[in-house]
Gaussian input, Z-matrix of N, CA and C with variables (Angstrom, degrees):
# hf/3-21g

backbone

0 1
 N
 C     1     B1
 C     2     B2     1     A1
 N     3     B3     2     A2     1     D1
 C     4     B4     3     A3     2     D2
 C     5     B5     4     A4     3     D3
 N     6     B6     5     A5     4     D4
 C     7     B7     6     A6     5     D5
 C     8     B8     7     A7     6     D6
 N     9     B9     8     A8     7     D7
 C    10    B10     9     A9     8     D8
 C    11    B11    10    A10     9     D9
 N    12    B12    11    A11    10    D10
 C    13    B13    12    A12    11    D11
 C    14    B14    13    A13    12    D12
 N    15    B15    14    A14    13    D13
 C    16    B16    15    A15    14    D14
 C    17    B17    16    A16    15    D15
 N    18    B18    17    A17    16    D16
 C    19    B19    18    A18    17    D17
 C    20    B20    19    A19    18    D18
 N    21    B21    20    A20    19    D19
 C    22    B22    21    A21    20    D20
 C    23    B23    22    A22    21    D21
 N    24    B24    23    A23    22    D22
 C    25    B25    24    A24    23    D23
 C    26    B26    25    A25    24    D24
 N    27    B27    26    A26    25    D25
 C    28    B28    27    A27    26    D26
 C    29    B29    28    A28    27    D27
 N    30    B30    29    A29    28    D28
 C    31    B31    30    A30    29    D29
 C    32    B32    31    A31    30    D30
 N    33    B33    32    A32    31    D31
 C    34    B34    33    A33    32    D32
 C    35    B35    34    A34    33    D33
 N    36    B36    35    A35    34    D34
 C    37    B37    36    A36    35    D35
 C    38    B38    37    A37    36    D36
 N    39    B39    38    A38    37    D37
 C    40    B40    39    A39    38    D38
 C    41    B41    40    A40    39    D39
 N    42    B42    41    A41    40    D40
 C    43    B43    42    A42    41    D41
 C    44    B44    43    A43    42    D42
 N    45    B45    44    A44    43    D43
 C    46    B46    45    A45    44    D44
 C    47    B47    46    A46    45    D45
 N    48    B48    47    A47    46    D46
 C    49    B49    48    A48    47    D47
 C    50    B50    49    A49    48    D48
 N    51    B51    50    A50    49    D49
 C    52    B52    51    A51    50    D50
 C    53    B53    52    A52    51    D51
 N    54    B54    53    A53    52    D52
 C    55    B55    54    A54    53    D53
 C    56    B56    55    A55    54    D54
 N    57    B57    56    A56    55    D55
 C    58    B58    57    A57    56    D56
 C    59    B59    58    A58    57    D57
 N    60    B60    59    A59    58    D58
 C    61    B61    60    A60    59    D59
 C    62    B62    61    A61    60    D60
 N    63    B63    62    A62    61    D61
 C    64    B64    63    A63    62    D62
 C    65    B65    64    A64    63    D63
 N    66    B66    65    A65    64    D64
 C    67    B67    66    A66    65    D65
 C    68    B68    67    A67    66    D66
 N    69    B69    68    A68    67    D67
 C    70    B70    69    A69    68    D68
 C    71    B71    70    A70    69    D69
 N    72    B72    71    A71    70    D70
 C    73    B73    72    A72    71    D71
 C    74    B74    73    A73    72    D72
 N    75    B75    74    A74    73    D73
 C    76    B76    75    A75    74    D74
 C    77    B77    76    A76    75    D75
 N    78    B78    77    A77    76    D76
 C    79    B79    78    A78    77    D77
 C    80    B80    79    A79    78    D78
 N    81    B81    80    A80    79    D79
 C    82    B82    81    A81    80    D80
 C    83    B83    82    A82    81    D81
 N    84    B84    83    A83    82    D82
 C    85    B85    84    A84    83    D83
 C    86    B86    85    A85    84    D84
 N    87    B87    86    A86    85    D85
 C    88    B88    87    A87    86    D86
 C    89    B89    88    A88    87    D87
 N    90    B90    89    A89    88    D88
 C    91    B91    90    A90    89    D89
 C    92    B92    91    A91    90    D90
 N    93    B93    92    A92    91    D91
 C    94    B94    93    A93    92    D92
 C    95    B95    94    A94    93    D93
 N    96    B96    95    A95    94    D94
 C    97    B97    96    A96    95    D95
 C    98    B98    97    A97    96    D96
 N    99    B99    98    A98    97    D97
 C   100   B100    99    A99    98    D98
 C   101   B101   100   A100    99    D99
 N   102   B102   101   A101   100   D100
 C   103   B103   102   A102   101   D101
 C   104   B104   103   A103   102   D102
 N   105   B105   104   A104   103   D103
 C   106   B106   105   A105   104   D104
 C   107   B107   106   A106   105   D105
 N   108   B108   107   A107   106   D106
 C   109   B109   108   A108   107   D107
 C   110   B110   109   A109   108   D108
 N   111   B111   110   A110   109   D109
 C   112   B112   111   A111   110   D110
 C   113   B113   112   A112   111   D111
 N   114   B114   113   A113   112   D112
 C   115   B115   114   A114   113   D113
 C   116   B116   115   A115   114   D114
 N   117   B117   116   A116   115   D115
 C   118   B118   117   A117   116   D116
 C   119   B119   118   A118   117   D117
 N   120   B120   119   A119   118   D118
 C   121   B121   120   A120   119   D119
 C   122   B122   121   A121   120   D120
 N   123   B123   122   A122   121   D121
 C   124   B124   123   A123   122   D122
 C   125   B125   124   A124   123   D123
 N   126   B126   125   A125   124   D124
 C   127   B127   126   A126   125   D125
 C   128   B128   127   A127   126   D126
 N   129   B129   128   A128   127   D127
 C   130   B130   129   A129   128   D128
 C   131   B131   130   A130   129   D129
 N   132   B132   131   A131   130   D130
 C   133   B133   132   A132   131   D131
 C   134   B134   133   A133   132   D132
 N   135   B135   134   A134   133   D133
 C   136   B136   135   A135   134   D134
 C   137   B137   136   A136   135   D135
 N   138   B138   137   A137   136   D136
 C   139   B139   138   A138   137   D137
 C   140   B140   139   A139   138   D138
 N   141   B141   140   A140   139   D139
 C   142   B142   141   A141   140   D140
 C   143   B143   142   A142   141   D141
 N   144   B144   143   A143   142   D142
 C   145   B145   144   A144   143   D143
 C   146   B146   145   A145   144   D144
 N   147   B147   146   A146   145   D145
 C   148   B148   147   A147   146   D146
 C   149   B149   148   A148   147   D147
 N   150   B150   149   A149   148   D148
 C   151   B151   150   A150   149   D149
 C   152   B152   151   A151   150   D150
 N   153   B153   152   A152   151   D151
 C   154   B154   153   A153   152   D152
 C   155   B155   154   A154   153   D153

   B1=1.4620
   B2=1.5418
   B3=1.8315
   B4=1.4277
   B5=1.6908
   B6=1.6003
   B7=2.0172
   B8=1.0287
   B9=1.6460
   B10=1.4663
   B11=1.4234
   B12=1.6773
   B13=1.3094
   B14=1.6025
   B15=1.1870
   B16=1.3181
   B17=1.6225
   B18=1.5983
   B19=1.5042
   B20=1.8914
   B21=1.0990
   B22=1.6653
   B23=1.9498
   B24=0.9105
   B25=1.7612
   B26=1.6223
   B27=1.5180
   B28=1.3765
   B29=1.0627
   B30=1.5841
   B31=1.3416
   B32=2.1347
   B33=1.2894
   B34=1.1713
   B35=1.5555
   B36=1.5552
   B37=1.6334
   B38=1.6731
   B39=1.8616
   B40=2.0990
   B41=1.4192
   B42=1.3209
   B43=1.6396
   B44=1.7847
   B45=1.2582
   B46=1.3194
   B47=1.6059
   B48=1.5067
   B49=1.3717
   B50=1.7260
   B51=1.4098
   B52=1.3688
   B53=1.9218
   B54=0.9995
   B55=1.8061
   B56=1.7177
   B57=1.2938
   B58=1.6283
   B59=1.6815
   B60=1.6558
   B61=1.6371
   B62=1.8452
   B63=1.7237
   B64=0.9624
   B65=1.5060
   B66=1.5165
   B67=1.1574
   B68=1.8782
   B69=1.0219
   B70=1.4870
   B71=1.6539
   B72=1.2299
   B73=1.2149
   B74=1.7546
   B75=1.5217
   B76=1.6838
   B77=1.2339
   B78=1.5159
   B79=1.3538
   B80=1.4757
   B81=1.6012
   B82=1.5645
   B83=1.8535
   B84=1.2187
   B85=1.3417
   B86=1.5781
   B87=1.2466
   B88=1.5951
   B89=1.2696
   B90=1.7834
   B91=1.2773
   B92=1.3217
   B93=1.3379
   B94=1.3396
   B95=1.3938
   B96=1.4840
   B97=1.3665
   B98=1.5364
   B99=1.6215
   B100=1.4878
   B101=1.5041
   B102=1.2962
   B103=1.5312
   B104=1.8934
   B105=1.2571
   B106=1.3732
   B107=1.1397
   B108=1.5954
   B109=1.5471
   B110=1.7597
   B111=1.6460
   B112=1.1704
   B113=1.3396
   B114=1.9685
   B115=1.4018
   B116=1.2608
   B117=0.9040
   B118=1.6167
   B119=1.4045
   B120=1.2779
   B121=1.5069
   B122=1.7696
   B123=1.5659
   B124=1.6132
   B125=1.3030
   B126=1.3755
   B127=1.9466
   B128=1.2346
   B129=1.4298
   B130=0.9748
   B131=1.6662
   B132=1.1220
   B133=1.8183
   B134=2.0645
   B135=1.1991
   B136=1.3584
   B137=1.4619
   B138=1.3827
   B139=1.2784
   B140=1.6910
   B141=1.6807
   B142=1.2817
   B143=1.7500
   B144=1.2180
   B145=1.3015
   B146=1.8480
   B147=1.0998
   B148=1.5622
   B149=1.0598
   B150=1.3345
   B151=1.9939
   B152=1.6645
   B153=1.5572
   B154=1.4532
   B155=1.1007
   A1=110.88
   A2=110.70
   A3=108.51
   A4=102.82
   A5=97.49
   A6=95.91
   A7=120.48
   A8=103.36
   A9=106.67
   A10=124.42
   A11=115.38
   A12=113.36
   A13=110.39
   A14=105.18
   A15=129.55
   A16=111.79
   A17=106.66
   A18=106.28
   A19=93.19
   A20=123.82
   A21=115.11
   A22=91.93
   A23=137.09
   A24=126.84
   A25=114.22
   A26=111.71
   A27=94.65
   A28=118.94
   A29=118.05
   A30=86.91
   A31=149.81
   A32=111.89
   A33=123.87
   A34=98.75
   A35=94.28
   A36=78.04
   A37=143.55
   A38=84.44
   A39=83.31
   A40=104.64
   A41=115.95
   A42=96.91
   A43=89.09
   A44=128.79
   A45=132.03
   A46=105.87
   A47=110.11
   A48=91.26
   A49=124.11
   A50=99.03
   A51=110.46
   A52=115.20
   A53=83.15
   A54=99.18
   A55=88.11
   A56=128.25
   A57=109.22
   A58=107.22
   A59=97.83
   A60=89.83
   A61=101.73
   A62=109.73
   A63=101.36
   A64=136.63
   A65=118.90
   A66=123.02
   A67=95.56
   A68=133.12
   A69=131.88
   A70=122.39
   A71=94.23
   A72=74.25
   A73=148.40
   A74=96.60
   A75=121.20
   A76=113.49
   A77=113.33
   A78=127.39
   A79=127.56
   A80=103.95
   A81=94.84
   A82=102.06
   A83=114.00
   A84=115.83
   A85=113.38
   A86=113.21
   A87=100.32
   A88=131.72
   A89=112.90
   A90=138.85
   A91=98.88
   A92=117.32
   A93=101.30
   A94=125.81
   A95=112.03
   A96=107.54
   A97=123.37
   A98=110.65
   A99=121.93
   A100=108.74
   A101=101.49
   A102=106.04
   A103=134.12
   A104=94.31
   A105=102.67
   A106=99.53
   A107=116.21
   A108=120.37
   A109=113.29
   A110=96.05
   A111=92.55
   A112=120.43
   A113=116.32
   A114=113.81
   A115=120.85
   A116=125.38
   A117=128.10
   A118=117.25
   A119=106.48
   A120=115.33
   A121=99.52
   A122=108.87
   A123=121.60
   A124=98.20
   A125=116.47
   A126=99.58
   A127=114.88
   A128=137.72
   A129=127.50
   A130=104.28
   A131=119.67
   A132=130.62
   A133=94.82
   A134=111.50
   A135=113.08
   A136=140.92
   A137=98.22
   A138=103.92
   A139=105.33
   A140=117.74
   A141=134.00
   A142=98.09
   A143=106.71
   A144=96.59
   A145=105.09
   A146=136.01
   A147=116.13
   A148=156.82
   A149=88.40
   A150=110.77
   A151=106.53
   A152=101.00
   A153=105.86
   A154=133.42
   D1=-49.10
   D2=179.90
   D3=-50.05
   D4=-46.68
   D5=-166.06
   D6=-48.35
   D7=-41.21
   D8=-170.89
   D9=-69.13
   D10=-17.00
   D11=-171.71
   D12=-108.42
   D13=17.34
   D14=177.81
   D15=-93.62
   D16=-48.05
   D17=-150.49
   D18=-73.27
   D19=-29.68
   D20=-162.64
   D21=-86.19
   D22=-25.11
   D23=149.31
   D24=-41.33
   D25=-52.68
   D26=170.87
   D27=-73.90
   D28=-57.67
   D29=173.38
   D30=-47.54
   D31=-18.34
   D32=165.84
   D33=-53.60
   D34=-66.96
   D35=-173.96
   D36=-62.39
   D37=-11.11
   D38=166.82
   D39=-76.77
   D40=-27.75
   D41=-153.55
   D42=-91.93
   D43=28.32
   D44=175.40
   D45=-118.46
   D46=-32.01
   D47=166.43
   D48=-82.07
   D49=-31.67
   D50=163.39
   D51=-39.03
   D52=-49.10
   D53=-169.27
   D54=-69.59
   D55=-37.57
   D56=-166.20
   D57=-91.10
   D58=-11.54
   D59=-167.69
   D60=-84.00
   D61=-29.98
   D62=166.73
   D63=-73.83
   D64=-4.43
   D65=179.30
   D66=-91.75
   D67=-41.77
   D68=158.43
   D69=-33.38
   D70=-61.09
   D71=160.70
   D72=-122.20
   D73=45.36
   D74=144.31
   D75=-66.09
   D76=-62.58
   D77=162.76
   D78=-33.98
   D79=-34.53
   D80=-179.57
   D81=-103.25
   D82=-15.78
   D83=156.68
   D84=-52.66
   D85=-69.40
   D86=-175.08
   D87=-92.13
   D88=38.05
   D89=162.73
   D90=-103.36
   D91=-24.88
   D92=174.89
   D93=-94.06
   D94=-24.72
   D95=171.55
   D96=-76.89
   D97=-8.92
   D98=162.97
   D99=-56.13
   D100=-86.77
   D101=153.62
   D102=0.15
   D103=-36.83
   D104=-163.51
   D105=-112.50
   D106=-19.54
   D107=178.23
   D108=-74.53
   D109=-32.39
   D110=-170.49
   D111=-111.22
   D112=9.20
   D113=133.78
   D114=-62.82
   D115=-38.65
   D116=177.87
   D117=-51.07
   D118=-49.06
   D119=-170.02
   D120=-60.31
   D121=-43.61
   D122=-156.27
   D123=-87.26
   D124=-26.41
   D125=162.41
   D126=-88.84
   D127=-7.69
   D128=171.70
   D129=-74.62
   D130=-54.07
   D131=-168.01
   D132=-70.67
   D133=-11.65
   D134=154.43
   D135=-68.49
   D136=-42.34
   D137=-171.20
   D138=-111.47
   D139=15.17
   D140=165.88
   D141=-90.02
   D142=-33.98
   D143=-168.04
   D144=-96.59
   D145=-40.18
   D146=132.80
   D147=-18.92
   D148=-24.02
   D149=179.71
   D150=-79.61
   D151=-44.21
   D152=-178.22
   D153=-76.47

């Protein structure tokens, strides 16, 4: 009886860490493509302004 009312708590809690690890790393996905957007942008406006 204890087991049984035990086992669906853990489970909540995997499919909650699951749920946070995948929202982590969206989050660290589109910190990185910010990141990458805005090296891009700054070597491009770099090497525009070198050119001239």
């Amino acid at each position: 009886m204890t087991f049984y009312s035990h086992k669906p708590l853990q489970f909540q809690i995997g499919k909650m860490a699951v749920l946070a690890g995948n929202l982590l790393l969206s989050i660290m996905i589109i910190i990185t493509s910010m990141k990458l957007r805005v090296a891009i942008k700054y070597n491009t406006t770099a090497i525009l302004y070198h050119s001239t």
